[in-house]
N, C-alpha and C positions, 0 to 999 in steps of 0.2 A: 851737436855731435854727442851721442851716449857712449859713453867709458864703461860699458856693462859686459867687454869682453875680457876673454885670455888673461882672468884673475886666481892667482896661486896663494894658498895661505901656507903657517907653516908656527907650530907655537917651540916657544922658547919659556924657560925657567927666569922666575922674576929676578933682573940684575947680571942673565947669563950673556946677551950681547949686549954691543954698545948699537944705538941707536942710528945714528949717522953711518957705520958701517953698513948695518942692514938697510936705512934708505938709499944709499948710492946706488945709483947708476952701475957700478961696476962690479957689486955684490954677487956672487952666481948664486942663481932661485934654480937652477933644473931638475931636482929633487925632490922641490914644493909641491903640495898637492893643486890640482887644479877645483877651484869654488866656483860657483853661481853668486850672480851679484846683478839685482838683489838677492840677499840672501842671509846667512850665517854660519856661526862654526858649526855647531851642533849640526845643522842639516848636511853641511858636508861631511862630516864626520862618517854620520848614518849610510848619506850613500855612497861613502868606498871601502864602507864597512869596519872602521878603527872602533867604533863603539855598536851596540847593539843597536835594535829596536827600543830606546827608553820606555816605551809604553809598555812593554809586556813586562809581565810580572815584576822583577825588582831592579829590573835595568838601569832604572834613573840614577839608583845607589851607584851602580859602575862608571857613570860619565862625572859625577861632582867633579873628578879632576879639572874639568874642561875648565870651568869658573878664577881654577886658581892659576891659569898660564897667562903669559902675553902671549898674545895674537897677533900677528903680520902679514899684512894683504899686500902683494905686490901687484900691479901689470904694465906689460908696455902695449905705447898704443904711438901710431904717426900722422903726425900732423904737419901738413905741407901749403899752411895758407899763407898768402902774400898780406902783410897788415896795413891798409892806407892809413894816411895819415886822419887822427881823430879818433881810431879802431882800439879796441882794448878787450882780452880775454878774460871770461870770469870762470872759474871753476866751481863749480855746486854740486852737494850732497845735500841730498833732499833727507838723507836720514843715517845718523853714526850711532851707534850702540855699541859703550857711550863713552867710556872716556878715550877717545880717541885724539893723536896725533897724526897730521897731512903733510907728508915731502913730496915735493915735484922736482926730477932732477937731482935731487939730495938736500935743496933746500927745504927746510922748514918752515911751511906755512901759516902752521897755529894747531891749537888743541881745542877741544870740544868737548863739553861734558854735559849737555841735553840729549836725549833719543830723541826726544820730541817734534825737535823744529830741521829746518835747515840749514845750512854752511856754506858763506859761499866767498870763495877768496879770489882777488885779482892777482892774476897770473902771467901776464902778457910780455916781463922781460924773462920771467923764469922758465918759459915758454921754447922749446927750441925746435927749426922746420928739420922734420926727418923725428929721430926715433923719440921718444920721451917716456921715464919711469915713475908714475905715479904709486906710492905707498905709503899706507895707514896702519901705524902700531894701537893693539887696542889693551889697553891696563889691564887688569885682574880690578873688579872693586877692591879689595881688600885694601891696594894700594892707599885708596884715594880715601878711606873711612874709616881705617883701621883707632886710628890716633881722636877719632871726633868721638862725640860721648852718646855712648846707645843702651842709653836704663829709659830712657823714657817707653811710655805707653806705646806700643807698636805692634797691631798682631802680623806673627806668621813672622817676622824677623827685625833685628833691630835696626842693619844697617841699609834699608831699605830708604830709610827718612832723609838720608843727606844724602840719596843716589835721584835723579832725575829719568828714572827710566821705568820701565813696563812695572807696576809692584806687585802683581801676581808672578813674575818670572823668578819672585824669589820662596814661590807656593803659597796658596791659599785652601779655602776648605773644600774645593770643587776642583784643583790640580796642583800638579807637584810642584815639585823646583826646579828650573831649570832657567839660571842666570846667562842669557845670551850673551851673545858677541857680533859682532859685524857689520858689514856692511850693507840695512836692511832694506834703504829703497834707493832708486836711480841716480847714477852719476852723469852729467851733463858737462861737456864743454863749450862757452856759448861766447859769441862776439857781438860786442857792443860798439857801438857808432855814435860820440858827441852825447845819449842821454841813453837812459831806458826807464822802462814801465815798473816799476817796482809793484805796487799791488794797486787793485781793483776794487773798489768800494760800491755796488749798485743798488739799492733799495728803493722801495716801491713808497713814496708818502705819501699816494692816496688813489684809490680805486674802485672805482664804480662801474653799471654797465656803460656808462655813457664815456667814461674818461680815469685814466691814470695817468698820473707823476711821476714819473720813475726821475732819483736823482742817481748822478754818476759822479764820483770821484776817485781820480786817479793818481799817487803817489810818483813823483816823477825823479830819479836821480839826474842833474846833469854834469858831466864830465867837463865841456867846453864851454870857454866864455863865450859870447858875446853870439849865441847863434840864439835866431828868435825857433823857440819851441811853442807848438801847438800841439793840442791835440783832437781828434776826429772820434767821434762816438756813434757809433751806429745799433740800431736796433731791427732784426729782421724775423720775421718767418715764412716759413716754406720758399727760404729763400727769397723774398720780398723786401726790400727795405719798408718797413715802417715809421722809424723815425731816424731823422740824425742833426747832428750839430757842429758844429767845431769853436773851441773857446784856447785862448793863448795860456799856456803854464805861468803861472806866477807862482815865487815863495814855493817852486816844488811840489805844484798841487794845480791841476785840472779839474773843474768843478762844473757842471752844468745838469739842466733838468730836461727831460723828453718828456714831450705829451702824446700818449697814444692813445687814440681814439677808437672807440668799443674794441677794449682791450680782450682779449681769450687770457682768464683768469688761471692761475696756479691753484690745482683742489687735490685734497689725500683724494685716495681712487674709492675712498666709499661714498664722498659727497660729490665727485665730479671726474674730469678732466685736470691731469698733471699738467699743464702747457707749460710749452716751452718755448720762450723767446732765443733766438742770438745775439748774443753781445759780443761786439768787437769795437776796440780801441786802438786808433794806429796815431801812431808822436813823430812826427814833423820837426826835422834841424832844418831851416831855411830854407822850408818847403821840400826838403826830401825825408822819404820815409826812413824811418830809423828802427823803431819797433813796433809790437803790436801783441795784444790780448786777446784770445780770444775765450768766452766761456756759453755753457748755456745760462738761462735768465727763465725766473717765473716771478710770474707779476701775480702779486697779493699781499694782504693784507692779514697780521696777525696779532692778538694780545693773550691776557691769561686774564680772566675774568677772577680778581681776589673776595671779590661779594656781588652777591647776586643782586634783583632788582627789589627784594622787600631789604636790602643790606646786612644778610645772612655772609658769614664767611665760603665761600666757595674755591676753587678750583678748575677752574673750566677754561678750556682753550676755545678761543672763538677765531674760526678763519674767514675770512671776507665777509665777518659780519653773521658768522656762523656756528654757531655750537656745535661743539664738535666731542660728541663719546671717545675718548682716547680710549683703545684697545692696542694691546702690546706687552712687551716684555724687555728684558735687560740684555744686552749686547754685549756681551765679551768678547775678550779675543778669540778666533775662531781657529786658535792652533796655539798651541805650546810655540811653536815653532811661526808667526804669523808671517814673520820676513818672505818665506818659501810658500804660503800660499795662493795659490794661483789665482788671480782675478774671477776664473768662471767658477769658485768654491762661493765666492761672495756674490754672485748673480745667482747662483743657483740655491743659498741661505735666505736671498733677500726676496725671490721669487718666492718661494715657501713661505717666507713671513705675509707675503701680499695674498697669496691661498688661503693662506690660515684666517684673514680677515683685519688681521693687526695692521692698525693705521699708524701707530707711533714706536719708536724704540729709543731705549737708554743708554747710550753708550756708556757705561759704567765706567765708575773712576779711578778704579784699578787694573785699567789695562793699557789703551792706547786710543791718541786719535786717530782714527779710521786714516785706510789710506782714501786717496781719491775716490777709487771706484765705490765704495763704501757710499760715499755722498753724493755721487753720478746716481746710482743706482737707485738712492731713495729720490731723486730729485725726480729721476724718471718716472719712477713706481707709484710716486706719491702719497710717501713716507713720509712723517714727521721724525724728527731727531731730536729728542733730550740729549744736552753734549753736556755732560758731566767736566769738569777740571779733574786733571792726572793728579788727584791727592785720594787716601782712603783707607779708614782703619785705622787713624796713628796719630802721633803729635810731630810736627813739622818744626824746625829748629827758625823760627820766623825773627828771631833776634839775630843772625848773621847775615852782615853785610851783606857776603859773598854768594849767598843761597838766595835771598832774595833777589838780589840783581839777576842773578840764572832765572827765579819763576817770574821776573818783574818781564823778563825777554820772552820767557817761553808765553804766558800769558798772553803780551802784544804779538806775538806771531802767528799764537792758534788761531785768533780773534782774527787777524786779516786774513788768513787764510781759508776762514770758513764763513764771514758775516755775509758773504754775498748768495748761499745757499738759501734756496727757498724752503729747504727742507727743514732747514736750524730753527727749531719752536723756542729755545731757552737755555742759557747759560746758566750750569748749576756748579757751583766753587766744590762742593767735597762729595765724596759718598760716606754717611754717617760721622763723622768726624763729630759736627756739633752734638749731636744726639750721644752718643759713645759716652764723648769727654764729660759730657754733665752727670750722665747717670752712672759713672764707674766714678766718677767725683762725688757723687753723695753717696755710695758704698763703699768709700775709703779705699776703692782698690787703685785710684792714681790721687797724688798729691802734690803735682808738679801743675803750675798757670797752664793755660789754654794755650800750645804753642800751633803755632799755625794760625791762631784766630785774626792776626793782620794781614794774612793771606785771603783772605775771606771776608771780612768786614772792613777792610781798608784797599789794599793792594787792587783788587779785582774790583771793585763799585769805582773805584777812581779811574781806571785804564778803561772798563765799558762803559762810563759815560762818556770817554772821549773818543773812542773807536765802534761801539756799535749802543747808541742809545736805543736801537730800534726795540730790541727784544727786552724780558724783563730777565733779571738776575736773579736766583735764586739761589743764598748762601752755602744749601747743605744739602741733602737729602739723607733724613727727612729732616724737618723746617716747619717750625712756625706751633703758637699758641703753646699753654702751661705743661711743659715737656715735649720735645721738638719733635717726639713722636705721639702727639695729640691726635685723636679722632675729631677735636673740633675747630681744628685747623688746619691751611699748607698741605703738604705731602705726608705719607704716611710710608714704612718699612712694616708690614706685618709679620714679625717674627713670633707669632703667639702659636701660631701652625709651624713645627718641627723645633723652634729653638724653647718653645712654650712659655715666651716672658707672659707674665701676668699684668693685662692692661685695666684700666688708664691706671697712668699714676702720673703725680705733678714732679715739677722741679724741686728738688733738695731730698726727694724718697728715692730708697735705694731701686736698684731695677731688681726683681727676682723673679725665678723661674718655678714653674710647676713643670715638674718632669714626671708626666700621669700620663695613661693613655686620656685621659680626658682635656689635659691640658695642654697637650701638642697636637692633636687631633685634627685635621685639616674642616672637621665640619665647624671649627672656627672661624674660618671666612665666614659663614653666612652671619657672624653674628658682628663684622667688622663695617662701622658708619662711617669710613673715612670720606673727606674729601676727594681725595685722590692718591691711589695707589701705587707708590712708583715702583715698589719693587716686592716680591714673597715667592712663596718657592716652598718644593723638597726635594731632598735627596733620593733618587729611584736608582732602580737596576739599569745599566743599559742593553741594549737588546741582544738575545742570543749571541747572533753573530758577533761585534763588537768583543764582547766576552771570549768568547772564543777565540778570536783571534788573540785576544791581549793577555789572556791567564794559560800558565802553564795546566797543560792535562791533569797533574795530577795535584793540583788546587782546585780545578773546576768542580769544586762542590761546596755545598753549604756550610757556613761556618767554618772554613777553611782560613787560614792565615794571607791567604793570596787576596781572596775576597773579602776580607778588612784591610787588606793594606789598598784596595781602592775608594776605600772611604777615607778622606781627608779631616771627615770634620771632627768634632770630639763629641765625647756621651755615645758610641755607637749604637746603644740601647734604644736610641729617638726611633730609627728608622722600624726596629723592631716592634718598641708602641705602639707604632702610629698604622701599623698592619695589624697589629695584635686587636685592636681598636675597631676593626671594619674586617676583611678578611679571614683573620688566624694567622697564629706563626706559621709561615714556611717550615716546609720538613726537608724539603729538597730545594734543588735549584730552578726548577721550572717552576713552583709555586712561587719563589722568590722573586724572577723574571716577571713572570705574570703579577700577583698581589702585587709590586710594589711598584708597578708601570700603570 
């Protein structure tokens, strides 16, 4: 049952109600606005019109209010099921942004402080047949980080490092600010019976034409003693069973292995066929079915080749025993606003990505794990995925307790929640973080230990070699050899095109820049030997239209204050070089448009 309807928000002043009265049952909401869920504040906002269009011109300035209210999502929903005996109700949120608190009824369920993962509480006596009031109050950050200490190294803001949620939502050099709220992806109300399926483990350990391995292991909760649990693994296509098994739960864990004979292999779509297998797993309480899984499955085979065959350092992703040219780019969120966007924006992103020729994509690590459809879609398409870790840009406070326990959870939840993708190439712990902290550590501009660094070389190698040893880990991006952005090693960030650092240079020498047209100048790439390029870029115009839509009439021209206030990033001058270099300065806006697209 989805709880995605006839939900009312409604903000209040930090400290202005009490709590328990606004969860009650008895509280009058007919005044509230009505939301979308999934969703958030902001998007509601927008469309009942209390705040502008943030994008256009300097609108974003008019909403910061939003950031510093509590939040309160009510709804009522009815529930009329008879519960047999063994039967028990769970409630889940697959996604809270972020520091949220859960009343059902008026009781309080618990509180939440990851965007990240999901929530899920048993509910079954708090549960009542006929009407019921489910409501989620959401903090202001301020609340929760106000008192924690924010001098460390952080760009774009400080208190971003002790928040576990989106870190470009608090702006970076390519979008504004805008600190969500709500509640971003699906609410479920689900009955359980004696046990259930908690997570799904499937990987391929070995594959040829002749024959695959595929192992299955399945995570099992059980509620009731003494009933014998099994569970059932099937593997099918085209509707077909192909293989199946059945093995008895022990210690909470279903384990067995299928053999599939001339398997139809999982390939990006420039070297093959996506295939896709069915997987379904149904769990047996003394021999009646209780639950069941089900997902798609692609059978193959993948590593990262760290040296080649004369034992040269390399880079290279080999699938099913195949080298494989990774072409692609970096994945951000695809909205300020991601909660609100629609599944067919990411089909029809990810289509274009598959046009364009791009075999692989980065989910960057300052934004979010994709939703589902995000990794349906590359599994389809036959996508690779770089999954970055949600850290990026900053120093993480890795000596508290309490923050760790948060990334130690968030961590083991991304990991089962996405090892079973055929799409997932590589678990990478940071975006820049290692590379950052060494060479602003040997230019004196930070002087504070490496925080975060147990987050990444302790916390994350310990948890994936117990939950996905398939793939390999990779600490940072960029990563590896004498300065972590080495051309003669690992990954590489070419910032020498627009931010114009001056390369190589080893560990313990400052980083600098040449800010030339010669030294930011894109016809640098041709002279870049990396390994492998995970990420580079510039800042361009965006198209007429876009523009016009988002800049007031009388900004829409050159060198206007509106069209610097859509430039994020600092040095505005870059963008100017770097056309001054190859084209000419723009004199207007349409040379602008054009030169710098």
């Amino acid at each position: 049952m989805k709880l995605n309807c006839n939900w009312k928000i409604r903000d209040f002043a930090v400290g202005e109600a009490k709590d328990l009265e606004v969860a009650s049952p008895d509280y009058i909401d007919y005044f509230w606005m009505t939301a979308a869920v999934p969703g958030d504040v902001h998007s509601a906002l927008i469309q009942r019109g209390i705040i502008d269009d943030p994008f256009f011109g300097h609108n974003d300035q008019k909403c910061r209010w939003v950031e510093e209210k509590v939040w309160w999502y009510r709804t009522v929903f009815e529930w009329r099921d008879e519960l047999l005996p063994g039967e028990r109700m769970e409630l889940e949120f697959e996604g809270l942004d972020t520091y949220a608190t859960v009343y059902l009824n008026g009781v309080e369920l618990g509180s939440t402080d990851n965007m990240f993962i999901s929530h899920t509480f048993e509910v079954t006596r708090e549960l009542k047949r006929g009407k019921n009031v489910l409501a989620v109050k959401f903090d202001p950050i301020a609340v929760h980080v106000q008192e924690k200490v924010k001098y460390y190294w952080s760009g774009f803001s400080k208190k971003r490092i002790w928040t576990r949620k989106s870190q470009s939502q608090f702006g970076w050099d390519w979008g504004p600010r805008f600190v969500c709220a709500g509640i971003w992806k699906e609410v479920h109300l689900r009955k359980k019976k004696h046990a259930a399926i908690r997570h799904v483990y499937a990987r391929t350990e070995s594959a040829n034409q002749e024959q695959a391995v595929v192992h299955v292991d399945a995570e099992i909760a059980r509620f009731a003693r003494g009933k014998l649990l099994e569970a059932e693994v099937q593997l099918s296509y085209g509707g077909a069973a192909i293989a199946a098994a059945k093995v008895e739960v022990a210690g909470g864990r279903a384990a067995l292995a299928l053999r599939v004979d001339r398997p139809k292999l999982w390939w990006t779509h420039d070297l093959g066929t996506p295939e896709l297998y069915d997987l379904r797993v149904r769990l047996f309480a003394d021999g009646e079915p209780v639950d069941e899984h089900a997902s798609k499955f692609g059978i193959r085979t993948l590593e990262v080749q760290l040296k080649d065959e004369k034992g040269d350092h390399s880079f290279t992703f080999v699938l099913n025993g195949v080298k494989l040219f990774a072409k692609g780019a970096n994945w951000i969120p695809i909205d300020s606003f991601v909660a609100a966007a629609p599944d067919s924006r990411y089909k029809h992103l990810l289509q274009m990505s598959k046009d364009a020729n791009m075999n692989m994509l980065r989910v960057w690590g300052g934004g979010i794990y994709e939703k589902d459809v995000f990794y349906d879609e590359c599994d389809r398409l036959g996508i690779l995925v770089w999954q970055d870790f949600m850290f990026a840009c900053a120093l993480y406070p890795d000596y508290n307790k309490n923050f760790m326990a948060n990334v130690r959870e968030e961590v083991t939840a991304v990991v089962k929640r996405l090892r079973s993708r055929p799409c997932l190439a590589l678990w990478c712990g940071n975006n820049e973080n290692d590379w950052l902290y060494e060479a602003l550590y040997s230019s004196g501009e930070i002087s504070d230990p490496f925080y975060g660094e147990k987050i990444y070389h302790e916390l994350m190698p310990e948890l994936l070699a117990q939950l996905d040893p398939t793939r390999l880990f990779w600490p940072s991006s960029p990563y590896g050899g004498n300065d972590h952005n080495s051309r003669d090693e690992g990954d590489t960030h070419n910032w020498q095109v627009w931010h114009g650092n001056i390369e190589p240079r080893v560990f313990g020498q400052p980083q600098v820049q040449d800010y030339s047209i010669e030294g930011i100048s894109f016809k640098n790439f041709a002279r870049d030997t990396t390994k492998f390029a995970s990420e580079f870029g510039m800042h361009a115009s965006a198209n007429r239209y876009t523009l016009k839509r988002n800049v007031p009439a009388d900004g829409f021209c050159w060198g206007s204050d509106e069209m610097a206030y859509r430039n994020k990033d600092i040095h505005h001058l870059k963008g100017i070089m770097l056309m001054e270099g190859y084209t000419g300065i723009p004199q207007n806006m349409e040379q602008y448009i054009n030169f710098s697209s």
